[in-house]
N, C-alpha and C positions, 0 to 999 in steps of 0.2 A: 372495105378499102378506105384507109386513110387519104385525106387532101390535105393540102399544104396552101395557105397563100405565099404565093411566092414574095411578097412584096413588107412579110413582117419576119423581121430581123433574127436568128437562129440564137439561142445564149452561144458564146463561145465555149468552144472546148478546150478543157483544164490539160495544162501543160506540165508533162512531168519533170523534176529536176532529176538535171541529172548529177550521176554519182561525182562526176568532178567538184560542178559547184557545191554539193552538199558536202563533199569532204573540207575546198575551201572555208565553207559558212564552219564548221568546226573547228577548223584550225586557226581562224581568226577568233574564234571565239573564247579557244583555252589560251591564246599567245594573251588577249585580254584581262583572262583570270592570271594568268603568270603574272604579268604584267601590275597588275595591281597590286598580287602579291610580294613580289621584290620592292615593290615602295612603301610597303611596312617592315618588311622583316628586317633584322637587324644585321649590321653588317660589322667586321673588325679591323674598318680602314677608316685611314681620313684624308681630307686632299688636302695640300699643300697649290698654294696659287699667290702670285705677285701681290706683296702690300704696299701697305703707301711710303712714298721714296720721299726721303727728308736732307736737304742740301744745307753740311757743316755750315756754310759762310752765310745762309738764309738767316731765321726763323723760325720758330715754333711757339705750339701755342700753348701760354702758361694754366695751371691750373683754375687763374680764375676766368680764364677767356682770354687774357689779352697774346699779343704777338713779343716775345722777347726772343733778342738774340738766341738762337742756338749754343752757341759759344760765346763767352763773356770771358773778361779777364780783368782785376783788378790789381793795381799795383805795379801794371809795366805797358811801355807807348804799343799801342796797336794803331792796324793799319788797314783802311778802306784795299776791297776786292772785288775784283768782277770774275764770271766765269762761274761755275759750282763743282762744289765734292758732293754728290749725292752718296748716302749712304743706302740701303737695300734693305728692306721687311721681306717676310713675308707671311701669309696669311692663313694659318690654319682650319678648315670648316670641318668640323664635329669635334666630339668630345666624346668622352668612357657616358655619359649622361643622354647624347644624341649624338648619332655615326649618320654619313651619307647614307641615301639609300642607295640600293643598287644600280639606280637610272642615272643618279648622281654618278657614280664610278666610272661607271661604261661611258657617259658622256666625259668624263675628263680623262680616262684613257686616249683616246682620242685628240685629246688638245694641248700641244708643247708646250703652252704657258704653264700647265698644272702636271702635279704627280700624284698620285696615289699611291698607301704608306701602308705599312702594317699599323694599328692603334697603338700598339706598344712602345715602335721603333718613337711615339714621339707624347704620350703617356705612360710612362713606366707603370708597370703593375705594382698596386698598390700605394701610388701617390695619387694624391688628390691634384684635383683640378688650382687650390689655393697653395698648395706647397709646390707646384709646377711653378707658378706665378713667383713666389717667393724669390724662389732660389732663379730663376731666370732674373728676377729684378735686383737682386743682390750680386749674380755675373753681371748685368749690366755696369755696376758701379763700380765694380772693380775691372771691368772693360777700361771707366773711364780715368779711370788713377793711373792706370798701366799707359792708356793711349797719352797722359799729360806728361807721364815718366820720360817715354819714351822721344815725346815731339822737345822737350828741353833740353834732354840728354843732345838730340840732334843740334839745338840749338847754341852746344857748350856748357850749360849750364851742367852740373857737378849733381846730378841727382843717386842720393844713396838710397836702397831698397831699406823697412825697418820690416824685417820679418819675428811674424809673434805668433805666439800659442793661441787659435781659436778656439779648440776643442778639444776635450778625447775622448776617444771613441769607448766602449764598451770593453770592459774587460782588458785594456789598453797597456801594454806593455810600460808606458810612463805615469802609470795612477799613481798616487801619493809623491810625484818626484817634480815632474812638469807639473805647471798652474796656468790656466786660460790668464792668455796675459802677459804672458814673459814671452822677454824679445832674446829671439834666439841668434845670438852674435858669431858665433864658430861652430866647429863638432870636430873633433880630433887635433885641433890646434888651423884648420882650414875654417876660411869664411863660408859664410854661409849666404847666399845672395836670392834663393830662393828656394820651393819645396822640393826642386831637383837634385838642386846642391847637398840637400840633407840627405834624400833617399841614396843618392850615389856614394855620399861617404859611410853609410848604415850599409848596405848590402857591401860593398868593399871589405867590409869586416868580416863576412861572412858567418854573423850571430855573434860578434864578442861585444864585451859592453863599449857603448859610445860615450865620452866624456865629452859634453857638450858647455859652449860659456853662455853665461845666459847673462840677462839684464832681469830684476824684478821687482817693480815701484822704485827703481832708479838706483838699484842696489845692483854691480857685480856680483857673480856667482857661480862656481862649477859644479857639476851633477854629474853622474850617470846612470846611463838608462842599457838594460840588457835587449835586445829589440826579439819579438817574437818571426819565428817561422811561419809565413803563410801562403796560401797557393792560390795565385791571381790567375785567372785564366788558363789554367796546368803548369803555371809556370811558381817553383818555389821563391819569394823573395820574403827578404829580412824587414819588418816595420815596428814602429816607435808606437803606434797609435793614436797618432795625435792627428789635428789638422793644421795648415798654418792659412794664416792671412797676411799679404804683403801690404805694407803701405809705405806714403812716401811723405817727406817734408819739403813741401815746394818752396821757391823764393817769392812766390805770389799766389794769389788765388784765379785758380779757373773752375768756372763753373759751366757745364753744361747740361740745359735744358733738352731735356726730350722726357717727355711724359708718356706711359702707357705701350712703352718697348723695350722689349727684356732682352738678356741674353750677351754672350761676348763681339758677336759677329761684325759690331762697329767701329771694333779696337781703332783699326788701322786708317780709316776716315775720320773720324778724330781725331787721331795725330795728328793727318796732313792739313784739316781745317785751324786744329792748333797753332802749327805754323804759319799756316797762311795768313792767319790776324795776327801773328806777331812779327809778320816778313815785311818789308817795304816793298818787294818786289812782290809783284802777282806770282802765283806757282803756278796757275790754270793757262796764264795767258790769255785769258776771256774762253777760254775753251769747257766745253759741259766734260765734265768726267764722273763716272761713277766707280761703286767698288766695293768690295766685302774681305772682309776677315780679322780676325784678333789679331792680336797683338802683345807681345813682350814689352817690358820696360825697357828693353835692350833693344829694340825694333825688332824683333821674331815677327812675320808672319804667320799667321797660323790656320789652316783650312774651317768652312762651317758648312752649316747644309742648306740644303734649297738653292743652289749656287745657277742652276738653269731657270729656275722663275726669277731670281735676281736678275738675270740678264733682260729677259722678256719686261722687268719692271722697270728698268736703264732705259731700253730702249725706248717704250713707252712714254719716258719721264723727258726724252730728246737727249739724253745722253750719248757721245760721239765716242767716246773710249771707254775702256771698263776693264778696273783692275783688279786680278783674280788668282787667288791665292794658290802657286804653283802645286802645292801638293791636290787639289780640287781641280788640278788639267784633264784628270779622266775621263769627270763628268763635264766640261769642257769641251773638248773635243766632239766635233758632227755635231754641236747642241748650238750652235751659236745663231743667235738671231741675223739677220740678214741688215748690212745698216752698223752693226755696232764693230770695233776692232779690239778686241782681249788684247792682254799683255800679262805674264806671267809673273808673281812677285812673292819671292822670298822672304825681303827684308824690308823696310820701310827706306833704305837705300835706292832700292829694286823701284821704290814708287814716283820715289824724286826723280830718275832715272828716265824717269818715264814720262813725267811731266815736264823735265826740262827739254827733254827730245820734242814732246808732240810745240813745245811753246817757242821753239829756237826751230823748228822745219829740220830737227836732225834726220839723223840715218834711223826711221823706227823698224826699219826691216833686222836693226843689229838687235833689237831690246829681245829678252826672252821670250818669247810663245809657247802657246799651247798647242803641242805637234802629236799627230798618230802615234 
């Protein structure tokens, strides 16, 4: 017979787990392994999120560090303003080089400031990362030729477009006839005032030769050119081959500064900063406004993208109105920060419109909106 002192301590006995928690303990354990692995593996999106908001009538900061005007103007009286045009960025995270990872996504799925994109929709396949840059920084500056066309033209000033031959493409319907360079005056005995005006008097023909007047090294001259048949998106249309690039001969120089921001999107806040330093009158009223879209030399409005983290970056920036390019009302619509009031804009008419209402306590319930 076995004795026990009752008085020293038994080891305990070993406690079975049970199947729940061991299923638990595995399930946490592979969500771990997923988990680590989705934060390497590579993904074919990028996000889009609010950049930095740069107000026409401020400053920016020059290449060598310092603070210069944003807009400058030599050769004609400008005028002190209070109030701000913010213009809108916005801020691309990855590249065809390095993509979010997938924790990255899934958390900005989630957050209205930010989108998630296909890589493509904003790295076209087979441009580089430096020829993205290029050609966005070369839109920029013909954003700002067009936005100075356009705020003079408002202002009365007699501004005529010079459009010329930048390129031709490949195998190009105008090879040996057109030269990069020549400024194309008419096409059919009609002016020509930009690359629309060409394309629509070229398909009007429906393939016959175009007799175009040209200017070249300051010589008059007619040509023509037979345009070839090509199919844009399923659709057959007649083209020259060429590219054009518009410019203009101002009565003064504007220059504006913005370093390290590409793209057309500024057109139209440009303009209205243009004016504002050449107005006597305030356009803001002391009032914060922001706002995005190109612009025409004729004041066209014209849609861009990221148009929802632009609003999130307005508002951010304490902008109180925000003006937003009527054809971008879709994305617009149920997207609008809480805080801010859209106004829908056409024209660069459309903006004054809008500025002179909020600065005079008009009727802004008449100005256009962004409706269902």
């Amino acid at each position: 017979m076995t004795l026990f002192d009752e008085n020293v301590p038994l080891p305990p006995a070993r406690r079975r787990v049970s199947r729940t928690t061991l299923a638990g303990i595995w399930a946490l354990a592979v969500a771990m392994v997923v988990l680590l692995v989705l934060t390497f593996l590579p993904t074919d999106y990028v996000i889009q999120r609010p950049g930095p908001v740069y107000d026409t009538l401020g400053t920016a900061e020059a290449a060598d560090g310092t603070d210069v005007p944003l807009i400058s103007v030599e050769g004609a009286e400008t005028f002190p303003t209070e109030g701000t045009l913010d213009l809108l960025t916005v801020q691309v995270v990855g590249n065809r080089d390095r993509t979010p990872t997938w924790l990255e996504l899934a958390t900005a799925w989630f957050d209205p400031r930010r989108a998630v994109l296909p890589i493509d929709a904003v790295f076209p396949a087979g441009q580089t990362t430096d020829e993205r840059n290029q050609q966005s920084a070369a839109m920029m500056v013909d954003s700002q030729k067009e936005a100075t066309a356009a705020a003079l033209s408002e202002l009365g000033y007699d501004i005529a477009p010079i459009i010329s031959v930048h390129s031709l493409v490949d195998e190009s319907a105008a090879e040996g006839i057109l030269q990069e360079g020549d400024v194309v005056v008419s096409a059919e005995g009609e002016p020509v005032a930009d690359a629309e005006d060409l394309r629509a008097i070229v398909n009007a023909g429906g393939g016959a030769p175009v007799e175009i007047a040209i200017e070249r090294d300051g010589e008059p001259m007619t040509v023509e050119v037979t345009p070839k048949e090509v199919d844009v998106d399923g659709d057959a249309t007649w083209l020259l081959g060429i590219t054009l690039l518009t410019d203009y001969d101002f009565p003064f120089d504007v220059t504006i500064q913005l370093d390290n921001v590409g793209g057309p999107s500024a057109g139209m806040m440009f303009a209205l900063g243009i004016m504002d330093t050449l107005t006597e009158e305030e356009l803001t009223g002391g009032d914060s406004f922001a706002g995005t879209g190109t612009i025409s030399g004729s004041g066209d409005v014209g849609p861009i993208g990221g148009i929802r983290q632009k609003m999130w970056g307005a508002l951010e920036a304490g902008a109180q109105w925000f003006l937003a390019p009527v054809e971008n009302c879709d994305e617009v619509v149920d997207n609008v920060p809480g805080g801010l009031r859209v106004f829908a804009i056409d024209t660069l008419d459309d903006a004054l419109d809008a500025l002179e209402a909020v600065r005079t306590d008009g009727d802004l319930d008449a100005l256009p909106a962004c409706t269902s």
